[in-house]
PDB file of N, CA, C and O in Angstrom:
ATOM      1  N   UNK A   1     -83.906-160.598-110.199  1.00  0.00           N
ATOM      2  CA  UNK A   1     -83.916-160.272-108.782  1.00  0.00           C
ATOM      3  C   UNK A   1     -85.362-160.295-108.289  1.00  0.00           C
ATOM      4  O   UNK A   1     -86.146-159.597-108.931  1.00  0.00           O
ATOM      5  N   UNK A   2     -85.673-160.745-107.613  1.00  0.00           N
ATOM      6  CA  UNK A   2     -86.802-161.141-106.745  1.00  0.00           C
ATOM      7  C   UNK A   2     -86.840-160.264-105.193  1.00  0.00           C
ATOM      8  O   UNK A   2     -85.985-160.123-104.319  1.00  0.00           O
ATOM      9  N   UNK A   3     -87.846-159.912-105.290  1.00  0.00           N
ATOM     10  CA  UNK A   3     -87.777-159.100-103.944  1.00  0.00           C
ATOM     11  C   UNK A   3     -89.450-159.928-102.686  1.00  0.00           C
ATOM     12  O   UNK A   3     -90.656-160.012-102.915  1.00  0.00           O
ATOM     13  N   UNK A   4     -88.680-160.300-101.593  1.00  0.00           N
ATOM     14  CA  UNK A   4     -89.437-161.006-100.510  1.00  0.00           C
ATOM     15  C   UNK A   4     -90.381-160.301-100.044  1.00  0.00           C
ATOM     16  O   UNK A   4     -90.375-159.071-100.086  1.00  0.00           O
ATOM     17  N   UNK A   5     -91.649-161.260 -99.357  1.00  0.00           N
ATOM     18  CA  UNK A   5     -92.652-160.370 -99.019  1.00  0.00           C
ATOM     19  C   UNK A   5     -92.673-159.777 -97.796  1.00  0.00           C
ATOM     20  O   UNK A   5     -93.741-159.384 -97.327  1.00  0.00           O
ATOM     21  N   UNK A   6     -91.195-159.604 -96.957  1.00  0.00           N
ATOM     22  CA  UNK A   6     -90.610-158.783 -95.892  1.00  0.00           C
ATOM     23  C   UNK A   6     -89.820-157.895 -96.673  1.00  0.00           C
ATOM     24  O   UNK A   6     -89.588-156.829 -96.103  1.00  0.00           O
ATOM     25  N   UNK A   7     -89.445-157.997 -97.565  1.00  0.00           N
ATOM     26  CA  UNK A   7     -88.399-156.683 -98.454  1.00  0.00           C
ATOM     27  C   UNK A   7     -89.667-155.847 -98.832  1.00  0.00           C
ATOM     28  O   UNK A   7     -89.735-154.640 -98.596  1.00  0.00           O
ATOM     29  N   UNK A   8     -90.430-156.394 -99.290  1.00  0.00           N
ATOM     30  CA  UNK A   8     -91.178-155.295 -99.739  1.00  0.00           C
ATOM     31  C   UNK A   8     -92.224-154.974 -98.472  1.00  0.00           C
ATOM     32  O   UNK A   8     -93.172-154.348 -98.946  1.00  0.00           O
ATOM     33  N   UNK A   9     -92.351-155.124 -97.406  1.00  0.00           N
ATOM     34  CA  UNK A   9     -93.224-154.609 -96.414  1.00  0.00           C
ATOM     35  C   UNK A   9     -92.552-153.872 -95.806  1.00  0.00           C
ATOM     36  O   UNK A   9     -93.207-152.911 -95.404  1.00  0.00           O
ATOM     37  N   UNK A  10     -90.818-153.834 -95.343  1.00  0.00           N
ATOM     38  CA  UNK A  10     -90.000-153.232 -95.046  1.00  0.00           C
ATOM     39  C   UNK A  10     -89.956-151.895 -95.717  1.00  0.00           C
ATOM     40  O   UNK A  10     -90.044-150.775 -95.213  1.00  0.00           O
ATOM     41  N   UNK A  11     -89.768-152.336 -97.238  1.00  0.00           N
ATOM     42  CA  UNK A  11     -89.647-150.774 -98.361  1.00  0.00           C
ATOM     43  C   UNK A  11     -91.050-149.910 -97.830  1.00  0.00           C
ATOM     44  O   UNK A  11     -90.894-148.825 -97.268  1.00  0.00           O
ATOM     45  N   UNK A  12     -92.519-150.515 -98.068  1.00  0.00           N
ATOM     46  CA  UNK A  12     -93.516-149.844 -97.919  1.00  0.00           C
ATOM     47  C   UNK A  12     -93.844-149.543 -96.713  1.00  0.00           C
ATOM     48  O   UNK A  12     -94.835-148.833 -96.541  1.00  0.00           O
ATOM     49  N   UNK A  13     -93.041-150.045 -95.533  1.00  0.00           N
ATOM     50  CA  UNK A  13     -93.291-149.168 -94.263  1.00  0.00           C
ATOM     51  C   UNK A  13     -92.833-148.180 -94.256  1.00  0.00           C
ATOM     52  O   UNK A  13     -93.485-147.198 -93.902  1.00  0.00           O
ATOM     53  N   UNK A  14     -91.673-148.103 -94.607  1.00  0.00           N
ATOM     54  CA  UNK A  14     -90.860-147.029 -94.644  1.00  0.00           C
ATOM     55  C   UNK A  14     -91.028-145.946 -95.621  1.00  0.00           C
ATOM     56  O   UNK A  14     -90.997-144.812 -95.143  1.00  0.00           O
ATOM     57  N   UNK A  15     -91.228-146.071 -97.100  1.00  0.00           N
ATOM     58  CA  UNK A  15     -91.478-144.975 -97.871  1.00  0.00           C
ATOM     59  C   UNK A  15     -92.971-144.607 -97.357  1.00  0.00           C
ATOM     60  O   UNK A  15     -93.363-143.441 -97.314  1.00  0.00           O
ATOM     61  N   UNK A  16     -93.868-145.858 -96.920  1.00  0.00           N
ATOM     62  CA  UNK A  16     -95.365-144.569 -97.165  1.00  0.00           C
ATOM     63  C   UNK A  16     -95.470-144.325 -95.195  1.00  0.00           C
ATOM     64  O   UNK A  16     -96.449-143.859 -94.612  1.00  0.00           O
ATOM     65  N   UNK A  17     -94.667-144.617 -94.788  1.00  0.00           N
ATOM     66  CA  UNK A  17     -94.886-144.105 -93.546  1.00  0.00           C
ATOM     67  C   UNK A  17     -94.160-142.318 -93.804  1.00  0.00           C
ATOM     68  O   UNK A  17     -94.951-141.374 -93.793  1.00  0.00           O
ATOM     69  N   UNK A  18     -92.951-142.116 -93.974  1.00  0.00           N
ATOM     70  CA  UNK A  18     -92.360-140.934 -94.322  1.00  0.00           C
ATOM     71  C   UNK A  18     -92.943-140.414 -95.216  1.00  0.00           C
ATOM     72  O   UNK A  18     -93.041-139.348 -94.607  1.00  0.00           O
ATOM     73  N   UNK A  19     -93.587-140.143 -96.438  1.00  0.00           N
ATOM     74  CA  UNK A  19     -94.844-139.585 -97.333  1.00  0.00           C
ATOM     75  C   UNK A  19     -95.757-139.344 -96.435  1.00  0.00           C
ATOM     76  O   UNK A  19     -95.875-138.121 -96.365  1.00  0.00           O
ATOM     77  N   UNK A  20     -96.729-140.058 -95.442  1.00  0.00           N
ATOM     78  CA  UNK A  20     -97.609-140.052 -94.665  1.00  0.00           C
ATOM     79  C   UNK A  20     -97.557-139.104 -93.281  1.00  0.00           C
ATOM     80  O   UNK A  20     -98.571-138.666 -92.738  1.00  0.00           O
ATOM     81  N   UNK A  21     -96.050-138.845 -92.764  1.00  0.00           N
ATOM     82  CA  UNK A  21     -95.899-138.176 -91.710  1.00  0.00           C
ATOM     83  C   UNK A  21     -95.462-136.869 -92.702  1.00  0.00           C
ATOM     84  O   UNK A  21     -95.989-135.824 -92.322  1.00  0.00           O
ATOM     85  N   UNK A  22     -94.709-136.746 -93.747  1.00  0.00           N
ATOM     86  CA  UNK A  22     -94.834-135.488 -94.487  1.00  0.00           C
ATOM     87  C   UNK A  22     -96.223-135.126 -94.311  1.00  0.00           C
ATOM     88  O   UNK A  22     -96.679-134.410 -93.420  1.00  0.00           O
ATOM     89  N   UNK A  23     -96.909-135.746 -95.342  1.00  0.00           N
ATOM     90  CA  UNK A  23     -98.471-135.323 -95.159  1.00  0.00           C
ATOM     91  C   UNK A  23     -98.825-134.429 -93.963  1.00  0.00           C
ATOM     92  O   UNK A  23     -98.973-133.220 -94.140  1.00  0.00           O
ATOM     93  N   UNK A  24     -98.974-135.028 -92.658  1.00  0.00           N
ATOM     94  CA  UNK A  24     -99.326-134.928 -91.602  1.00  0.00           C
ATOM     95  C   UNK A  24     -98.717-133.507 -91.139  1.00  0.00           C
ATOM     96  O   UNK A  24     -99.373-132.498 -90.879  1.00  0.00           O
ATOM     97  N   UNK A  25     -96.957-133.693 -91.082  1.00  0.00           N
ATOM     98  CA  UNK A  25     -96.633-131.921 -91.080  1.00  0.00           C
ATOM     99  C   UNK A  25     -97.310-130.653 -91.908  1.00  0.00           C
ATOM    100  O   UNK A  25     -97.524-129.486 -91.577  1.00  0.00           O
ATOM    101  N   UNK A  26     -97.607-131.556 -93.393  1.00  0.00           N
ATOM    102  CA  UNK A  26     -98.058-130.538 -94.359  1.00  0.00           C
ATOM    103  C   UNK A  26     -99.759-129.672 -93.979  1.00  0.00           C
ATOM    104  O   UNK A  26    -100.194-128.538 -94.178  1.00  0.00           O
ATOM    105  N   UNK A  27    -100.381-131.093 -93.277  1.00  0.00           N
ATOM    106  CA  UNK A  27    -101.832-130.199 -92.551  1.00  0.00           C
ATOM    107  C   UNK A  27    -101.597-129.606 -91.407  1.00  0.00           C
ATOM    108  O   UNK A  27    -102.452-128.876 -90.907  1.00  0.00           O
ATOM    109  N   UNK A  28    -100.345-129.840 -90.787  1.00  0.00           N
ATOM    110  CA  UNK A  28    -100.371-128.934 -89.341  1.00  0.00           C
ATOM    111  C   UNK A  28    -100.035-127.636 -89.338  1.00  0.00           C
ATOM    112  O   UNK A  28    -100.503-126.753 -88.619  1.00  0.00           O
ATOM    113  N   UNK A  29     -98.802-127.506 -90.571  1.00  0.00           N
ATOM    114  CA  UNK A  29     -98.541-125.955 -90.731  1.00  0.00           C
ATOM    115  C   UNK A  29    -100.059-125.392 -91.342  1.00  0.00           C
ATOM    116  O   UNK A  29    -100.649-124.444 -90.824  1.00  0.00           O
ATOM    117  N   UNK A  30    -100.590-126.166 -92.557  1.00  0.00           N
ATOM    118  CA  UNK A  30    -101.826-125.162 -93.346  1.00  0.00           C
ATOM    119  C   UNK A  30    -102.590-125.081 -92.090  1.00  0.00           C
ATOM    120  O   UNK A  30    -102.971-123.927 -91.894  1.00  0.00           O
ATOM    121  N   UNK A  31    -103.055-126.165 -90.891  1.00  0.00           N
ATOM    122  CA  UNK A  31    -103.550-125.679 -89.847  1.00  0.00           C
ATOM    123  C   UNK A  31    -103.141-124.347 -88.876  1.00  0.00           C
ATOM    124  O   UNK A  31    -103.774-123.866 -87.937  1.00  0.00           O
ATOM    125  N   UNK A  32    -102.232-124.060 -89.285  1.00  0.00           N
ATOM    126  CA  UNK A  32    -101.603-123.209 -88.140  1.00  0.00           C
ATOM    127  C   UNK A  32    -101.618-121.818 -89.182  1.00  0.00           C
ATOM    128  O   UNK A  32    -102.045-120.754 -88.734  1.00  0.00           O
ATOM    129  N   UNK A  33    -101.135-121.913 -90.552  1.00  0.00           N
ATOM    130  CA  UNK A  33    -101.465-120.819 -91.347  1.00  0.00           C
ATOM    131  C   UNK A  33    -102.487-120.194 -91.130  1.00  0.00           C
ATOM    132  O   UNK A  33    -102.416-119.018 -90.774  1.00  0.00           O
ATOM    133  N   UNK A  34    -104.030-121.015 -91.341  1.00  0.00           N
ATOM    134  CA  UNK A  34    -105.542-120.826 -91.818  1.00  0.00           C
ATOM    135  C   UNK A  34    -105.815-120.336 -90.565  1.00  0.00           C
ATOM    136  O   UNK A  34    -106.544-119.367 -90.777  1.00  0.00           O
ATOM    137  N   UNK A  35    -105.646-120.450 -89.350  1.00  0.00           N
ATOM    138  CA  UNK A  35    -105.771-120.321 -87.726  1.00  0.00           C
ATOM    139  C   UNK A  35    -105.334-118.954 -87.742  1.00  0.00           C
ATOM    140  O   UNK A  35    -105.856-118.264 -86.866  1.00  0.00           O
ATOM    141  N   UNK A  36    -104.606-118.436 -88.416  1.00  0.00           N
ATOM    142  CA  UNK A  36    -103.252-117.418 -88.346  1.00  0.00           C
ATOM    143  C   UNK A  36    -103.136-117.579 -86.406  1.00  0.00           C
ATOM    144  O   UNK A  36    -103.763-116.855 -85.633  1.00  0.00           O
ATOM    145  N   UNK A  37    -102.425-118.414 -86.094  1.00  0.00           N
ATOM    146  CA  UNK A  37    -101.823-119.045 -84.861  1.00  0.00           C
ATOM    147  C   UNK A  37    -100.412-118.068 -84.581  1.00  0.00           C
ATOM    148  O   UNK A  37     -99.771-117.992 -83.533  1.00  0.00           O
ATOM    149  N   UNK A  38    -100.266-117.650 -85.341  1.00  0.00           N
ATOM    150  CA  UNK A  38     -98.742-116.579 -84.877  1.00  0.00           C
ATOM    151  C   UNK A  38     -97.549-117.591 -84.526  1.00  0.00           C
ATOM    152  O   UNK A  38     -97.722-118.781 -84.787  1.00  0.00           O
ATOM    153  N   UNK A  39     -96.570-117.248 -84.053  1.00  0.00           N
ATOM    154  CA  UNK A  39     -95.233-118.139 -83.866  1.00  0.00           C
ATOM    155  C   UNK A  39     -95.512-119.109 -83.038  1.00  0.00           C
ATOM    156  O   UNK A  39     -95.595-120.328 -83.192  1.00  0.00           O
ATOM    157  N   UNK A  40     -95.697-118.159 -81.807  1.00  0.00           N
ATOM    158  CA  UNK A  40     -96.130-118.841 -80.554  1.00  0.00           C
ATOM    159  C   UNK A  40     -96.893-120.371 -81.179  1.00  0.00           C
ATOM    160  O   UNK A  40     -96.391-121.477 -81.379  1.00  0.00           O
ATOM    161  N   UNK A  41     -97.971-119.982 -81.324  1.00  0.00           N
ATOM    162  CA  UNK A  41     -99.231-120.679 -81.766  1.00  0.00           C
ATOM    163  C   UNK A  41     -98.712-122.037 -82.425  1.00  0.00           C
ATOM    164  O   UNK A  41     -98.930-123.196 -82.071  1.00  0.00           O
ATOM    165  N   UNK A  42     -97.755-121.408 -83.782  1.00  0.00           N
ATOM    166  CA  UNK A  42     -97.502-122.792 -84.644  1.00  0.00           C
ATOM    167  C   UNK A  42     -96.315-123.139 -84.131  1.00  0.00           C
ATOM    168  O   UNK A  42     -95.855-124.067 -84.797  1.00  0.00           O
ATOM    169  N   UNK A  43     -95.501-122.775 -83.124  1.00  0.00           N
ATOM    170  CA  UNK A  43     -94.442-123.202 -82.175  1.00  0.00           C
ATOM    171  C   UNK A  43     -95.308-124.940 -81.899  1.00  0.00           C
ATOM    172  O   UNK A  43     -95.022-126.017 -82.421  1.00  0.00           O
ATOM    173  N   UNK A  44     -96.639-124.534 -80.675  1.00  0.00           N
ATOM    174  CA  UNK A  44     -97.202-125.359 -79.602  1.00  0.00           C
ATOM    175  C   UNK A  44     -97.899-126.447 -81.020  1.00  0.00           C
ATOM    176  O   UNK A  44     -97.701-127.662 -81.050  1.00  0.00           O
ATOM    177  N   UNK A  45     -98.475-125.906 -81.783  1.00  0.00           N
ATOM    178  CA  UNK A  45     -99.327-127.183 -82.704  1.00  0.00           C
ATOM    179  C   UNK A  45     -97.799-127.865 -83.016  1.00  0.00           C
ATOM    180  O   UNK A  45     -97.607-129.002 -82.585  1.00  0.00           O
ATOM    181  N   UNK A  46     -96.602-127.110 -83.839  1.00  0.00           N
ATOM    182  CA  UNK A  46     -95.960-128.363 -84.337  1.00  0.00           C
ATOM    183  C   UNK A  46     -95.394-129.136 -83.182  1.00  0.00           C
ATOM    184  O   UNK A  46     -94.919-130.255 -83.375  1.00  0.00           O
ATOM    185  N   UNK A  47     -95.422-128.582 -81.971  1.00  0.00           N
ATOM    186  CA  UNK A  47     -94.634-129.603 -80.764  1.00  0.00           C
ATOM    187  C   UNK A  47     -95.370-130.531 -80.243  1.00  0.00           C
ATOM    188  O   UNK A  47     -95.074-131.724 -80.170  1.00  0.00           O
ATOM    189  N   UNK A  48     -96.356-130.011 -79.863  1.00  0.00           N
ATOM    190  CA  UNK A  48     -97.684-131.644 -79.593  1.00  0.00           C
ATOM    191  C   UNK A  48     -97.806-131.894 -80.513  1.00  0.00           C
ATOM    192  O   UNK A  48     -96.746-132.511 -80.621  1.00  0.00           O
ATOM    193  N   UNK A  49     -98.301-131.989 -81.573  1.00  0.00           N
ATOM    194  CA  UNK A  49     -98.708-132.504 -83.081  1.00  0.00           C
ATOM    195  C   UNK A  49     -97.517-133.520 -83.676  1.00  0.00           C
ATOM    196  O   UNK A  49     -97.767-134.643 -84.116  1.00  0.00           O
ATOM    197  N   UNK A  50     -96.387-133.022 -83.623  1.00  0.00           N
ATOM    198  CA  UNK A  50     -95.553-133.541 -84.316  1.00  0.00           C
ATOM    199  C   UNK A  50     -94.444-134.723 -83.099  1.00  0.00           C
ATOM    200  O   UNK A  50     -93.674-135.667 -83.276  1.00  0.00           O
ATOM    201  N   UNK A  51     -94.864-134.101 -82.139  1.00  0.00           N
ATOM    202  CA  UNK A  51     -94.408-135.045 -81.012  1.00  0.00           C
ATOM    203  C   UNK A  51     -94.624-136.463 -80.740  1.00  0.00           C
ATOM    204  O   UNK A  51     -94.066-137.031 -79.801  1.00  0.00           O
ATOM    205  N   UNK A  52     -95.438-137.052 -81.557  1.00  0.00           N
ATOM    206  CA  UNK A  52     -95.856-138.379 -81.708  1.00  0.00           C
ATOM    207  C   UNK A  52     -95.065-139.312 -82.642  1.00  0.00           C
ATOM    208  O   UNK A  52     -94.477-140.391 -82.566  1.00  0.00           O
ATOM    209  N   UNK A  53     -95.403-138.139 -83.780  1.00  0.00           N
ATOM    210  CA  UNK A  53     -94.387-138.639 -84.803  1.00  0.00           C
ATOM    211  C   UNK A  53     -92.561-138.791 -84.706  1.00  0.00           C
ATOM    212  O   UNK A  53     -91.829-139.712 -85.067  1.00  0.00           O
ATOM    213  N   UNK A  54     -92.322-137.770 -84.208  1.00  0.00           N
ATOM    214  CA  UNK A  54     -90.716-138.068 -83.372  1.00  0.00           C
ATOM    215  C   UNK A  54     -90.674-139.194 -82.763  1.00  0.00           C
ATOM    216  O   UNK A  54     -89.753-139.981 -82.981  1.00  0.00           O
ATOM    217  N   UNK A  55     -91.641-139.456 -81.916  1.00  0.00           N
ATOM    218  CA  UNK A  55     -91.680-140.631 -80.930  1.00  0.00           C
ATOM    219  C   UNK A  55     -91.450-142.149 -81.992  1.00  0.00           C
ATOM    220  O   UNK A  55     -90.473-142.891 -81.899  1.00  0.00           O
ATOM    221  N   UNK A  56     -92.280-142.286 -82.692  1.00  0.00           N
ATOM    222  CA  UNK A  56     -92.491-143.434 -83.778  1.00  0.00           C
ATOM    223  C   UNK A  56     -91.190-143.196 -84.489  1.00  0.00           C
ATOM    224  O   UNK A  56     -90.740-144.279 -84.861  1.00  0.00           O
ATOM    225  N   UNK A  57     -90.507-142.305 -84.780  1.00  0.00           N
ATOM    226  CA  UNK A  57     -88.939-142.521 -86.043  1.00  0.00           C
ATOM    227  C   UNK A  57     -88.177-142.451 -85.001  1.00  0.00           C
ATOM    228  O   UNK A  57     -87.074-142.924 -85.277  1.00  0.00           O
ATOM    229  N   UNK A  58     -88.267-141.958 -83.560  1.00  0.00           N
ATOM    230  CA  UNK A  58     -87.340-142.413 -82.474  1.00  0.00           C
ATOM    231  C   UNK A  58     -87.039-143.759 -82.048  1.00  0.00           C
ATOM    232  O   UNK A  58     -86.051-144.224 -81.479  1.00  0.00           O
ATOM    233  N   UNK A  59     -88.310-144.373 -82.525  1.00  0.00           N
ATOM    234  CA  UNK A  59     -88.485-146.126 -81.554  1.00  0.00           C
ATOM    235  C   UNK A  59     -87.435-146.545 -83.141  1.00  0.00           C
ATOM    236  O   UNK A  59     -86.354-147.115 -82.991  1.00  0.00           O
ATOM    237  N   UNK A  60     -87.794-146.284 -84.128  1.00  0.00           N
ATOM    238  CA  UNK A  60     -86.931-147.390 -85.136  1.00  0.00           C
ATOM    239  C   UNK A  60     -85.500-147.047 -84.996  1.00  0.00           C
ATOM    240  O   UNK A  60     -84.649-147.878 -85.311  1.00  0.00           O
ATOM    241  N   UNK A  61     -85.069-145.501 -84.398  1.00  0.00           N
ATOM    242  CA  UNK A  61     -83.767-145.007 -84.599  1.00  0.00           C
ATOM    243  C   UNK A  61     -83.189-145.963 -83.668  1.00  0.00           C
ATOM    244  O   UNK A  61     -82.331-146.776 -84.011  1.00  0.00           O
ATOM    245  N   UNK A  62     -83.711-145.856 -82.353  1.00  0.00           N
ATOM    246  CA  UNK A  62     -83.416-147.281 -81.646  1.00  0.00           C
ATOM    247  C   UNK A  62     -82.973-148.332 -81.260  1.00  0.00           C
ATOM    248  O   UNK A  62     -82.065-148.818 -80.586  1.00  0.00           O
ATOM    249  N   UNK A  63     -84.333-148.721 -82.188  1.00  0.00           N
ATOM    250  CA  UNK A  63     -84.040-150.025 -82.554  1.00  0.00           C
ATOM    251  C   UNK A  63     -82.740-150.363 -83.419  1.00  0.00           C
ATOM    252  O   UNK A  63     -81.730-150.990 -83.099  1.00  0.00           O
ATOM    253  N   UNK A  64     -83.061-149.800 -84.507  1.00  0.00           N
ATOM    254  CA  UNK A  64     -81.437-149.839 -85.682  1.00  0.00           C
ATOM    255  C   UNK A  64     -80.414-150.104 -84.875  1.00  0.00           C
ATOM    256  O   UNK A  64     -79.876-151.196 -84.693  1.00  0.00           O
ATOM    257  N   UNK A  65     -80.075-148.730 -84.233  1.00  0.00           N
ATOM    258  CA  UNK A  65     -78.888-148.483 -83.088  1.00  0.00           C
ATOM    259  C   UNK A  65     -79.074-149.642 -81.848  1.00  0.00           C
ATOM    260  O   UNK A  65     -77.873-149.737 -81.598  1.00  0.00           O
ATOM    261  N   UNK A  66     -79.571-150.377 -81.108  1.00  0.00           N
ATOM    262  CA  UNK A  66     -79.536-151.726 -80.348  1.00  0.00           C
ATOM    263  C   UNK A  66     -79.423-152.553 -81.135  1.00  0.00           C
ATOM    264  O   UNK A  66     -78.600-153.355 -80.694  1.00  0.00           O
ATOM    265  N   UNK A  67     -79.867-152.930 -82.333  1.00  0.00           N
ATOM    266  CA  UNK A  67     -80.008-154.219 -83.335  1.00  0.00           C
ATOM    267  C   UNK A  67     -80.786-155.123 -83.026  1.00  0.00           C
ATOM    268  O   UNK A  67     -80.600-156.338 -83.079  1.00  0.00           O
ATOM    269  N   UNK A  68     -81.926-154.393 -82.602  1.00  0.00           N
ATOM    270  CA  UNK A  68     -83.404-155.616 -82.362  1.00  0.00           C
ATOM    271  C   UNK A  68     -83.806-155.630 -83.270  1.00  0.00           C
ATOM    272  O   UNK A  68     -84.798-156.323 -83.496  1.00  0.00           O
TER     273      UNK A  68
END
């Protein structure tokens, strides 16, 4: 089995993009810990912060769902 050099750009968008936005949650909470930001606080960082990233797994959910 042979895998194409769109199968595998496909696989590696996808696994190191999701590893990479883990990541990204993983410094916003220790940001919001180390801050001691309170609820409130790490409420507003994970909603702007993480609001980008929704946006980007929203555009592929999308897409999937139209079939572009």
């Amino acid at each position: 089995m042979t895998i194409t050099d769109e199968q595998l750009s496909t696989w590696g968008l996808t696994i190191g993009l999701t590893l990479f936005i883990g990541y990204m949650l993983f410094i916003v909470w220790d940001l919001a810990r180390r801050s001691k930001a309170g609820r409130l606080g790490t409420f507003v960082l994970f909603f702007v912060l993480a609001f980008g990233m929704f946006g980007f797994m929203m555009k592929s959910v999308i897409q999937w769902i139209l079939g572009l």
